[in-house]
Structure formats: C-alpha cells, structure tokens
SEPA-573411 format. One record per residue: residue number from 0; residue in three letters; chain; z, y, x of N, C-alpha, C, O, CB in turn. Coordinates in Angstrom, 3 decimals, padded with zeros to 6 digits. Glycine has a CB too. Layout:
<nodes>
+-----+---------+--------+----------+----------+----------+----------+----------+----------+----------+----------+----------+----------+----------+----------+----------+----------+----------+
| num | residuo | cadena |      n_z |      n_y |      n_x |     ca_z |     ca_y |     ca_x |      c_z |      c_y |      c_x |      o_z |      o_y |      o_x |     cb_z |     cb_y |     cb_x |
+-----+---------+--------+----------+----------+----------+----------+----------+----------+----------+----------+----------+----------+----------+----------+----------+----------+----------+
| NUM |     ALA |      A |        Z |        Y |        X |        Z |        Y |        X |        Z |        Y |        X |        Z |        Y |        X |        Z |        Y |        X |
...
+-----+---------+--------+----------+----------+----------+----------+----------+----------+----------+----------+----------+----------+----------+----------+----------+----------+----------+
</nodes>
This chain:
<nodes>
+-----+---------+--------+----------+----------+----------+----------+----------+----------+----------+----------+----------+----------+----------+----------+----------+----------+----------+
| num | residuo | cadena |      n_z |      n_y |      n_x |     ca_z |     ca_y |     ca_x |      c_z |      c_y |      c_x |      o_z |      o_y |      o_x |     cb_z |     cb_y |     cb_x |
+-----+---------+--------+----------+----------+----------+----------+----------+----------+----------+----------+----------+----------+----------+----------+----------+----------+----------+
|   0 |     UNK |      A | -020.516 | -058.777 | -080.773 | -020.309 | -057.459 | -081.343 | -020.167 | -056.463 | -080.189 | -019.236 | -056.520 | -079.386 | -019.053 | -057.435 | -082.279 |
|   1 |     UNK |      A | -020.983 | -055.697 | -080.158 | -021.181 | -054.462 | -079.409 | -019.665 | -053.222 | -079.709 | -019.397 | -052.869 | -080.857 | -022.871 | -053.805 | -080.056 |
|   2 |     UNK |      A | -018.935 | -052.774 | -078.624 | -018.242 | -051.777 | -079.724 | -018.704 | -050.561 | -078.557 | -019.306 | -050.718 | -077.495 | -016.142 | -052.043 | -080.219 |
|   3 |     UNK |      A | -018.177 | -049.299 | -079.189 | -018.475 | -048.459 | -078.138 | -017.624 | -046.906 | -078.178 | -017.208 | -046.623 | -079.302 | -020.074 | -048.307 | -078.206 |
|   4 |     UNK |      A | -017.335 | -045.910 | -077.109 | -016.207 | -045.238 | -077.884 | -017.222 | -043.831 | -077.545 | -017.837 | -043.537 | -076.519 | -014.247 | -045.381 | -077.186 |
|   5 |     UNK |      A | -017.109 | -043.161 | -078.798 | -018.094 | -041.604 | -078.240 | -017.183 | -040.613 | -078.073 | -015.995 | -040.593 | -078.395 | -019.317 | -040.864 | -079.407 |
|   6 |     UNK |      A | -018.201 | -039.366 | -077.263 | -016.884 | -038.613 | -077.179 | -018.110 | -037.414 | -078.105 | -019.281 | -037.315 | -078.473 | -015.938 | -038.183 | -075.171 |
|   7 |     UNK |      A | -016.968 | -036.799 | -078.097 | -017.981 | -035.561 | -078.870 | -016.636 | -034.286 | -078.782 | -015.447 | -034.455 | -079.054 | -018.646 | -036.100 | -081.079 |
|   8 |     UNK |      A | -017.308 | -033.051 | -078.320 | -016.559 | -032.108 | -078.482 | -016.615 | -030.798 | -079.385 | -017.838 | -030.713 | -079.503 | -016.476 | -031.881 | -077.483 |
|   9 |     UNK |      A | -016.159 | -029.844 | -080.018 | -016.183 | -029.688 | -080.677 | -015.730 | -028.034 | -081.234 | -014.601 | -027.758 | -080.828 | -015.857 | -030.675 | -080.814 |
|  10 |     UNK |      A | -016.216 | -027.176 | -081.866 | -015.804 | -025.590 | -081.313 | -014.171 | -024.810 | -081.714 | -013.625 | -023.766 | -081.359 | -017.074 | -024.488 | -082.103 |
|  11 |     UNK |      A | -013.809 | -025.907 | -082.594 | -012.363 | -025.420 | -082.963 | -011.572 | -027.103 | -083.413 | -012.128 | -028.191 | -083.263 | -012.459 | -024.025 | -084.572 |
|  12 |     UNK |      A | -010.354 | -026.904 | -083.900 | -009.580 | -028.256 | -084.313 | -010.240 | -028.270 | -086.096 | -010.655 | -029.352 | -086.512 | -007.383 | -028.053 | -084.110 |
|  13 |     UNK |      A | -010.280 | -027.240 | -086.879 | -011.500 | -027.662 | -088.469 | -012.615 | -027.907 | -087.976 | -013.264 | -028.599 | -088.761 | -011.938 | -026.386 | -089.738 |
|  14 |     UNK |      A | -013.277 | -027.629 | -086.859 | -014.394 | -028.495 | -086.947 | -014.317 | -029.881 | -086.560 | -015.190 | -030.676 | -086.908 | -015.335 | -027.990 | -086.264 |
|  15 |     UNK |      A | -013.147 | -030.281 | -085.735 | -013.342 | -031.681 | -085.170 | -012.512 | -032.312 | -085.964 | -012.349 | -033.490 | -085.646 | -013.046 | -031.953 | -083.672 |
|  16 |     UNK |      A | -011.733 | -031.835 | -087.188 | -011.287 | -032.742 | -088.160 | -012.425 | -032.450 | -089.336 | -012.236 | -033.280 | -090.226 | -009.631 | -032.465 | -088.602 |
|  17 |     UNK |      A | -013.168 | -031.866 | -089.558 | -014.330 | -031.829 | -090.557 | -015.234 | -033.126 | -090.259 | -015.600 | -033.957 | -091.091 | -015.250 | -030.379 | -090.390 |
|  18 |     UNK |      A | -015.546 | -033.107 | -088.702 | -016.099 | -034.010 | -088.681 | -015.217 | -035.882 | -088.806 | -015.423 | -036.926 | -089.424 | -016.801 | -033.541 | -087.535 |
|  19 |     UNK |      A | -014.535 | -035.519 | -088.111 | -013.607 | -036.506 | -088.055 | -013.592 | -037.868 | -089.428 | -013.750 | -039.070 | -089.644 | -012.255 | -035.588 | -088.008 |
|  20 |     UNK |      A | -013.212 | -036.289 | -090.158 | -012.464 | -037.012 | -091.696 | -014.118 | -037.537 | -092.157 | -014.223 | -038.752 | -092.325 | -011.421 | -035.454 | -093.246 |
|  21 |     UNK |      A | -015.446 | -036.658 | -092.375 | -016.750 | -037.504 | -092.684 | -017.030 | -038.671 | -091.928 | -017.155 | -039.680 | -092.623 | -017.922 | -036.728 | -092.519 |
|  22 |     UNK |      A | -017.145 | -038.804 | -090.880 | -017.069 | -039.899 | -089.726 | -016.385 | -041.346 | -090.721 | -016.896 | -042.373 | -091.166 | -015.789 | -039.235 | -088.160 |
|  23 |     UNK |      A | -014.967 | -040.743 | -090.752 | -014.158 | -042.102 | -091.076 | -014.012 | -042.337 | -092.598 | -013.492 | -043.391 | -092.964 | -012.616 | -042.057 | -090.432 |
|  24 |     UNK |      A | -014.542 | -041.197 | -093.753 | -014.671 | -041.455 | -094.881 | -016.079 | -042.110 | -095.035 | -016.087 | -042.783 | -096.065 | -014.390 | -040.333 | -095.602 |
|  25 |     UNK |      A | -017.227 | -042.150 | -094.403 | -018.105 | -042.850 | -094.287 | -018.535 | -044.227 | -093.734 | -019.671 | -044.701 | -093.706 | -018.504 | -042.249 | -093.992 |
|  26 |     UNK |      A | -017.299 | -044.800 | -093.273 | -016.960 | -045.981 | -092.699 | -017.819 | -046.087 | -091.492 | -018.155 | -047.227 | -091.171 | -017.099 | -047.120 | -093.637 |
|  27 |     UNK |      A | -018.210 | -045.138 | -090.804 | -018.674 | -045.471 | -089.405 | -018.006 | -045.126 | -088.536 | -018.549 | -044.524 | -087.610 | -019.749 | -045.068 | -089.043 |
|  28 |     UNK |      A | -017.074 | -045.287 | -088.514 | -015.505 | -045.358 | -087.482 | -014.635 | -045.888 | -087.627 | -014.261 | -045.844 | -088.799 | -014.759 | -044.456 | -087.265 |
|  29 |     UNK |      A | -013.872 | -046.582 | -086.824 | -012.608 | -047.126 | -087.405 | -011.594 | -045.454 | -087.028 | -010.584 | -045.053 | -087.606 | -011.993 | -048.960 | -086.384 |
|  30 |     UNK |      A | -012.098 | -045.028 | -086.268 | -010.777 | -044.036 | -085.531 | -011.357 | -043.113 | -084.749 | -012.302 | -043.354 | -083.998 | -009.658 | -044.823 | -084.489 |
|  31 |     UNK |      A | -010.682 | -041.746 | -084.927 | -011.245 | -040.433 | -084.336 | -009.583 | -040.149 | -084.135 | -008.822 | -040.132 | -085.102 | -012.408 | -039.201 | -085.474 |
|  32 |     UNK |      A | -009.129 | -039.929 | -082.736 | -008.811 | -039.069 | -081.921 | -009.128 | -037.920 | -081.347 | -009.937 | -037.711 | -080.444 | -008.717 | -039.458 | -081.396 |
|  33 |     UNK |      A | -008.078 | -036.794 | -082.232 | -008.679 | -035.600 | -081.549 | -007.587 | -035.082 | -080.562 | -006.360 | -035.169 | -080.616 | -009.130 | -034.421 | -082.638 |
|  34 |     UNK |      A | -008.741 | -034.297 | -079.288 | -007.463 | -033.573 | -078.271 | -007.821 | -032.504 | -077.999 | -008.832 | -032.088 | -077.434 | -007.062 | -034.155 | -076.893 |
|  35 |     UNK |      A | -006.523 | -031.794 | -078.628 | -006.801 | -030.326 | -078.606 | -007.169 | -030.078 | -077.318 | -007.336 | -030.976 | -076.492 | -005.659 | -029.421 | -079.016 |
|  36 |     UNK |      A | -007.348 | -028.563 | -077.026 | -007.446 | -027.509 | -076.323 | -007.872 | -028.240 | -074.790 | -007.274 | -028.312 | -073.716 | -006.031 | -026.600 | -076.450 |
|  37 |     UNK |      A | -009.002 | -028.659 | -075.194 | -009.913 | -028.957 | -073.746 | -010.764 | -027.144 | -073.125 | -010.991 | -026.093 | -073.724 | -011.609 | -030.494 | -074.370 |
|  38 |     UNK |      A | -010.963 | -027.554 | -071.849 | -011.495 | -026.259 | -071.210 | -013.078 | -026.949 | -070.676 | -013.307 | -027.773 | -069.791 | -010.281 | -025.575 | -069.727 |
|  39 |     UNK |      A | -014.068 | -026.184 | -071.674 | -015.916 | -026.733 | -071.387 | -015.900 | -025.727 | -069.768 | -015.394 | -024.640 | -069.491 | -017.661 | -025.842 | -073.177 |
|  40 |     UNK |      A | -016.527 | -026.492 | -069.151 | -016.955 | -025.356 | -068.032 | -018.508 | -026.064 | -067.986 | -018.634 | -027.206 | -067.544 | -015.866 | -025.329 | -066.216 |
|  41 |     UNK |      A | -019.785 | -025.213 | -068.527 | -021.146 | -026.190 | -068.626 | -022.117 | -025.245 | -068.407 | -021.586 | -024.144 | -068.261 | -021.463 | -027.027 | -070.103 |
|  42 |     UNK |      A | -023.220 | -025.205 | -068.329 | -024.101 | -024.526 | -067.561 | -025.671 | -024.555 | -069.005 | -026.306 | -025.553 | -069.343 | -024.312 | -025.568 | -065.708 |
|  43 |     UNK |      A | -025.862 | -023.001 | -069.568 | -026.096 | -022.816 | -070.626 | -026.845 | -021.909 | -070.844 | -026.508 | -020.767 | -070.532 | -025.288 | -022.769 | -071.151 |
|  44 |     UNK |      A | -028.043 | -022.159 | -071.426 | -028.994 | -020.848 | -071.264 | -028.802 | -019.870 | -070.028 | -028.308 | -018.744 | -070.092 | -028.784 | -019.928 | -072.530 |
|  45 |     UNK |      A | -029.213 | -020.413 | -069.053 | -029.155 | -019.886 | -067.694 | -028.144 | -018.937 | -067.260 | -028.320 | -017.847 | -066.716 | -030.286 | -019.314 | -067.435 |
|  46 |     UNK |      A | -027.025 | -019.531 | -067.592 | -025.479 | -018.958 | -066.750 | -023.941 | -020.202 | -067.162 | -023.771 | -021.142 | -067.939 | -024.960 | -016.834 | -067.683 |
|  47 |     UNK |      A | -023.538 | -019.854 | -066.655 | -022.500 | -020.992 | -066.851 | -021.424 | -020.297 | -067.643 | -021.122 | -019.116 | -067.474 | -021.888 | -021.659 | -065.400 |
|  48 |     UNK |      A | -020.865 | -021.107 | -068.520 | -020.407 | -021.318 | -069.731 | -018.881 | -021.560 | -069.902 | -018.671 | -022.484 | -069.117 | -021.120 | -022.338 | -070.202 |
|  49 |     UNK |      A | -017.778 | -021.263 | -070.454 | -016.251 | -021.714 | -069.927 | -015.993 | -021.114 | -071.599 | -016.057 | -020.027 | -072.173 | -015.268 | -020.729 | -068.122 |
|  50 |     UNK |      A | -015.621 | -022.754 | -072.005 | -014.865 | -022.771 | -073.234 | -014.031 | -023.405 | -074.028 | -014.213 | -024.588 | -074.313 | -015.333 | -022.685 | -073.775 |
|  51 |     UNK |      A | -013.304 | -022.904 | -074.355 | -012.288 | -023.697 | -075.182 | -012.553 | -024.286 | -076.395 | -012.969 | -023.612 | -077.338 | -011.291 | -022.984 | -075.466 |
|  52 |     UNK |      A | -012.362 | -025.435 | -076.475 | -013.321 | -026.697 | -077.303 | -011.457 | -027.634 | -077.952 | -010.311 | -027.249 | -077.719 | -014.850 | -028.169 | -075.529 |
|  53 |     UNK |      A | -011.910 | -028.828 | -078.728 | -011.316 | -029.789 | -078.966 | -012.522 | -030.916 | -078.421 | -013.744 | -030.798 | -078.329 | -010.788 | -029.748 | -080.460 |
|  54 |     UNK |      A | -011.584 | -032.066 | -078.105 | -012.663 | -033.421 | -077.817 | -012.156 | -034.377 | -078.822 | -010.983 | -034.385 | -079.193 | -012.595 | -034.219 | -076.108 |
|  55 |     UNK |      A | -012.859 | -035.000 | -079.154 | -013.101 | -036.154 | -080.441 | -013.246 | -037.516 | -079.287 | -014.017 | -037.460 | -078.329 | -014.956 | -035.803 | -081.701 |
|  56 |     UNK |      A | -012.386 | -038.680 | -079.574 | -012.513 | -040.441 | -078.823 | -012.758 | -040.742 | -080.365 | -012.001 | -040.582 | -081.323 | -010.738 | -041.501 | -077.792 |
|  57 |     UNK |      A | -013.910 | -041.173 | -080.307 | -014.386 | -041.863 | -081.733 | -014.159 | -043.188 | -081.423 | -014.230 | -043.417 | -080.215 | -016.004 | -041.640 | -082.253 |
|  58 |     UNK |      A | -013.900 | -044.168 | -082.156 | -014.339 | -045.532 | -081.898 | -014.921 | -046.096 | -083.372 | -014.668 | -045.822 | -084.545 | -013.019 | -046.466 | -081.274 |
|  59 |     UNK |      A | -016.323 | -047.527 | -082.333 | -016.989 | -047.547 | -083.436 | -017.744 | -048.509 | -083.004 | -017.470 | -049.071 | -081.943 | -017.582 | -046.385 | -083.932 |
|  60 |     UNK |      A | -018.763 | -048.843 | -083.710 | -019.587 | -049.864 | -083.078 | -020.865 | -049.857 | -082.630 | -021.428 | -049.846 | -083.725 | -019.633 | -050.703 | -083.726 |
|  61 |     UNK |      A | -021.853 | -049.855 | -081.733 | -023.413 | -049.439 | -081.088 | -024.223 | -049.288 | -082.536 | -024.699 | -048.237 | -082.965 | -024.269 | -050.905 | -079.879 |
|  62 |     UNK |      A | -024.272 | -050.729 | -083.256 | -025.193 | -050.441 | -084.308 | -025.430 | -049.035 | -085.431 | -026.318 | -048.674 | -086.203 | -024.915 | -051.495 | -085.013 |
|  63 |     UNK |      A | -024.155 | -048.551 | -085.024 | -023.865 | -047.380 | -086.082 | -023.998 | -046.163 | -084.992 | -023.521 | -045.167 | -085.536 | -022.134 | -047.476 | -086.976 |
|  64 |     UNK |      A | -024.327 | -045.930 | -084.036 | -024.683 | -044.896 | -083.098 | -025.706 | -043.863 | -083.566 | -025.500 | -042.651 | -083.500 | -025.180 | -045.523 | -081.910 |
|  65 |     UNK |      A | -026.683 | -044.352 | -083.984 | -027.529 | -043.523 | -084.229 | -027.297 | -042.849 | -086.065 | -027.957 | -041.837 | -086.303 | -028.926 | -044.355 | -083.820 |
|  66 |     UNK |      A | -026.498 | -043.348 | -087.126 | -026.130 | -043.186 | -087.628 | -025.213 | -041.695 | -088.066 | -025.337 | -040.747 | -088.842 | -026.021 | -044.075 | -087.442 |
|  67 |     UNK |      A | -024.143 | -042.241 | -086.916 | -023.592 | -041.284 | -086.363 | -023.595 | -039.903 | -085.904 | -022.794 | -039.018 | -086.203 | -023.466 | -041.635 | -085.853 |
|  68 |     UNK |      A | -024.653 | -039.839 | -085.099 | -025.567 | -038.798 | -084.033 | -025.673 | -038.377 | -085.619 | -024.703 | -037.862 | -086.176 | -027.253 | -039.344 | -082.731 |
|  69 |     UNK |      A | -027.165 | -038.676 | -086.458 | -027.495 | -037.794 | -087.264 | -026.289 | -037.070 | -088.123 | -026.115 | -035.851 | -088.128 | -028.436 | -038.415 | -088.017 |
|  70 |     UNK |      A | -025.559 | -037.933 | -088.783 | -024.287 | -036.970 | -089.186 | -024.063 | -036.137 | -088.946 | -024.548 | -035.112 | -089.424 | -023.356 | -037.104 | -089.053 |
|  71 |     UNK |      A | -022.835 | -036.238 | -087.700 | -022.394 | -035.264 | -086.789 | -023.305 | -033.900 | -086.411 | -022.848 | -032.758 | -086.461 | -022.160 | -036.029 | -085.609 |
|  72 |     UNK |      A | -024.653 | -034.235 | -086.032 | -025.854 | -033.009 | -085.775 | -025.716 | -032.322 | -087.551 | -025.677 | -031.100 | -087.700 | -027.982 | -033.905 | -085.247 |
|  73 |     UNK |      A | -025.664 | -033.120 | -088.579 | -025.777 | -032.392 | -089.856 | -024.552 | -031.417 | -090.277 | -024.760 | -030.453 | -091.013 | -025.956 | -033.445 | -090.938 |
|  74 |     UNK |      A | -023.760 | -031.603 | -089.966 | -022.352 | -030.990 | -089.800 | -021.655 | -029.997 | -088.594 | -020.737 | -029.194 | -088.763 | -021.594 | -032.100 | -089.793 |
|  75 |     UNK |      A | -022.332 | -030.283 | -087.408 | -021.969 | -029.489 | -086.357 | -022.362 | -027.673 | -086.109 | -023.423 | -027.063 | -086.244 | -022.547 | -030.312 | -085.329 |
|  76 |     UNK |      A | -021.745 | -027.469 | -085.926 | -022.053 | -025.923 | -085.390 | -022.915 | -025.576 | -084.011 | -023.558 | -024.547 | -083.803 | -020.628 | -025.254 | -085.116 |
|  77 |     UNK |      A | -022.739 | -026.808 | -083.058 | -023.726 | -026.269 | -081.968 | -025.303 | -026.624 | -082.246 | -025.565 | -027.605 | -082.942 | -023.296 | -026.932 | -080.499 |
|  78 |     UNK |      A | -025.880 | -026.178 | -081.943 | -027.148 | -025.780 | -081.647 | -028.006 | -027.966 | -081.019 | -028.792 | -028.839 | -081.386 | -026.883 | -024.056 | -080.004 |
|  79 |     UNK |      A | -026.719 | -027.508 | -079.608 | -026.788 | -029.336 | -079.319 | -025.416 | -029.524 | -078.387 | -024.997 | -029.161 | -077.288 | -028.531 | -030.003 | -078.191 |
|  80 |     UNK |      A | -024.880 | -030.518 | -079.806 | -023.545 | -030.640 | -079.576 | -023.754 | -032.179 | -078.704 | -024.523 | -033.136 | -078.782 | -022.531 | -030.583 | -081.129 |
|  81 |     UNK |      A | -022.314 | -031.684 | -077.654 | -022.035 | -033.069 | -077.142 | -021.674 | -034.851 | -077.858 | -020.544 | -035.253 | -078.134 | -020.962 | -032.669 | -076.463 |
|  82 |     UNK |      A | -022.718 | -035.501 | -077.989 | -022.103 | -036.558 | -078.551 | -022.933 | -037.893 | -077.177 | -024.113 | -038.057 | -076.867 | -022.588 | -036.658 | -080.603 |
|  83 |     UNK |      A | -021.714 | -038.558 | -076.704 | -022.226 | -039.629 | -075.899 | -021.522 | -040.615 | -076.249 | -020.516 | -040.236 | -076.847 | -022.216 | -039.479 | -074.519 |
|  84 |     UNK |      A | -021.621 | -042.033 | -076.114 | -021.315 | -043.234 | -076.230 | -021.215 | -043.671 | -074.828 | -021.974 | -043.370 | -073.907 | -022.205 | -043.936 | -077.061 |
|  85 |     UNK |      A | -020.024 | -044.530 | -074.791 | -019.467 | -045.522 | -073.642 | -019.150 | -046.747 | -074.437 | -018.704 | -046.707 | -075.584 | -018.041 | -044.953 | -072.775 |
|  86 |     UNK |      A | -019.463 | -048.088 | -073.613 | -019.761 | -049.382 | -074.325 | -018.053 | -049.823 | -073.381 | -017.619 | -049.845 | -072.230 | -021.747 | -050.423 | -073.875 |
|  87 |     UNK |      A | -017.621 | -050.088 | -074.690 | -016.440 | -050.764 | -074.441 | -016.386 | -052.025 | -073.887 | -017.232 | -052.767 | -074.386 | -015.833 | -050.841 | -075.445 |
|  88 |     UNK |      A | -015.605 | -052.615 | -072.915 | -015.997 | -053.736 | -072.003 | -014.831 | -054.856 | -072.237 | -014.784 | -056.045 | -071.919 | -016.103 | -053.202 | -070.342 |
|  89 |     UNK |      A | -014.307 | -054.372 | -072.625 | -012.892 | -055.291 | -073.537 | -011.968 | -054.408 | -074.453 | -012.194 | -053.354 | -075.048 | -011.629 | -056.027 | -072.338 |
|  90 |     UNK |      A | -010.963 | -055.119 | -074.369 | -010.385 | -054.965 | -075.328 | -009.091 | -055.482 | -076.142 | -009.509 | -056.414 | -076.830 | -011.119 | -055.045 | -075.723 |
|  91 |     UNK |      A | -007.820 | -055.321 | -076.363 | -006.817 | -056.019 | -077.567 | -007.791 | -056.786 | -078.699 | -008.578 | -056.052 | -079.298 | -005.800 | -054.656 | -078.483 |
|  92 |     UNK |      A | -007.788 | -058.384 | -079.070 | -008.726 | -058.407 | -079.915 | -008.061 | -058.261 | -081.268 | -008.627 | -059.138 | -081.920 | -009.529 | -059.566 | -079.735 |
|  93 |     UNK |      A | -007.567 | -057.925 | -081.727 | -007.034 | -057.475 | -082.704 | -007.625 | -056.466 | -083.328 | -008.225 | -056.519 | -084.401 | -006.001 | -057.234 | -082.454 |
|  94 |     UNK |      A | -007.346 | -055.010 | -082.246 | -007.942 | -053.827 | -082.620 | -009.456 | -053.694 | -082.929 | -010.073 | -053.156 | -083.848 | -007.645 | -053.004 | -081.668 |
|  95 |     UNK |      A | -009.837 | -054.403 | -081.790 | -011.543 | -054.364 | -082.347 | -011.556 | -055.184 | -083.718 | -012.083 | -054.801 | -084.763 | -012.802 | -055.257 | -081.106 |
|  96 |     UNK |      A | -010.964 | -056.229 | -083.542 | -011.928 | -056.804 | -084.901 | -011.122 | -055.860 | -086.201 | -011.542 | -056.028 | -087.346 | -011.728 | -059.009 | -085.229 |
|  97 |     UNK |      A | -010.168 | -055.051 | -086.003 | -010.000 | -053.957 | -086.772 | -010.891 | -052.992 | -086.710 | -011.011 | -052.544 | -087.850 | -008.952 | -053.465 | -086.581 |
|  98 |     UNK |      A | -011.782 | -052.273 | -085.754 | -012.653 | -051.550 | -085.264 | -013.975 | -052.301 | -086.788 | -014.313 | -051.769 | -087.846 | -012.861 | -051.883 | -083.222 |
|  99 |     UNK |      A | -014.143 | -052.887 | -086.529 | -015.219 | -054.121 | -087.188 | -015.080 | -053.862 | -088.518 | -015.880 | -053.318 | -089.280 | -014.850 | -055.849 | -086.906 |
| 100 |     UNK |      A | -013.606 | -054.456 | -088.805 | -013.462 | -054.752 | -090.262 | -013.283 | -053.038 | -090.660 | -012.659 | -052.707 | -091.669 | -011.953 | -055.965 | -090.699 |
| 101 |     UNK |      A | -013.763 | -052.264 | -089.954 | -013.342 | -051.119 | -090.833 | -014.526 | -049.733 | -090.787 | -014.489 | -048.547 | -091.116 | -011.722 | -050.624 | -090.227 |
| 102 |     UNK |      A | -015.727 | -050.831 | -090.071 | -016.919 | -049.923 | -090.010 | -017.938 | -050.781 | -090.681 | -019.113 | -050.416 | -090.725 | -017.370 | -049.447 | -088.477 |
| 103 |     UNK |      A | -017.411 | -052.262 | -091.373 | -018.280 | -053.146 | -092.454 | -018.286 | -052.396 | -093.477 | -018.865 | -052.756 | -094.503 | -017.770 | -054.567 | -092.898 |
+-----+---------+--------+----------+----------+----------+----------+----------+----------+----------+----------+----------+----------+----------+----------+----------+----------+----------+
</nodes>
C-alpha cells in the first residue's frame, strides 16, 4: 500500500475547510489538517506574489491522487491551485492502516 501526504494551499480558512470537509466526506482521505495563516511568497504572471493563504496536510493514499487533483481543481478558486503529493516512507502502523480503512 502506497500512502502519500498532499499539501495543498488555499485562499482563505472556508475555502480550505470547503475543501477539506468534500475531500473527507468523499472518502478519499483519511485526514485534512489545516494551518492557518501561512505567508505564499511565489512568482506569478510575471512579478512576484506575497500572500496570505491557509495550507491543507491531506493524508491519503497514491491510488486516489488523481481523484483527488480533479476534485479539489472542481472546487478551488485558483486558476492553478497548489496541490502536490509526498510518498510517505513509514509510518505508526496503526494510523495508516487507519489511513486505508478510511479511504476503502
């Protein structure tokens, strides 16, 4: 079992619990962590960019990645919102196979 944790950020705290709550009412998450009041500093239609965002730690599993992506793009406000995946390399096995049993 592949697991993997995305991050995705997000333009206010209703949007990253809008998404959040679809995410995990759709069973392709076990868990969305949100953290407020991150500072974007990113480089954007040719000038650089400084904004105050929320970030989303999704956890979840690879097979449901692309799943995911489309969602999130159906629901999001940016144009092209940050969503990346990092492949989890261990782990409590507990939690994952909670991760598992809760994105079956």
């Amino acid at each position: 079992m592949e697991f993997i944790v995305i991050l995705i950020t997000a333009s206010s705290m209703e949007e990253g619990e809008k998404i959040a709550s679809s995410l995990v009412e759709h069973h392709m998450v076990a868990c969305v962590n949100i953290v407020p009041s991150v500072k974007s500093v990113f480089f954007w239609e040719g000038k650089t960019a400084r904004e105050s965002e929320v970030l989303l730690i999704v956890k979840s599993r690879k097979v449901l990645l692309s799943k995911i992506v489309d969602l999130v793009k159906k629901i999001h406000s940016y144009k092209v919102p940050e969503i990346i995946a990092l492949p989890v390399i261990g782990g409590s096995e507990e939690y994952l196979k909670w991760v598992e049993e809760s994105t079956s």
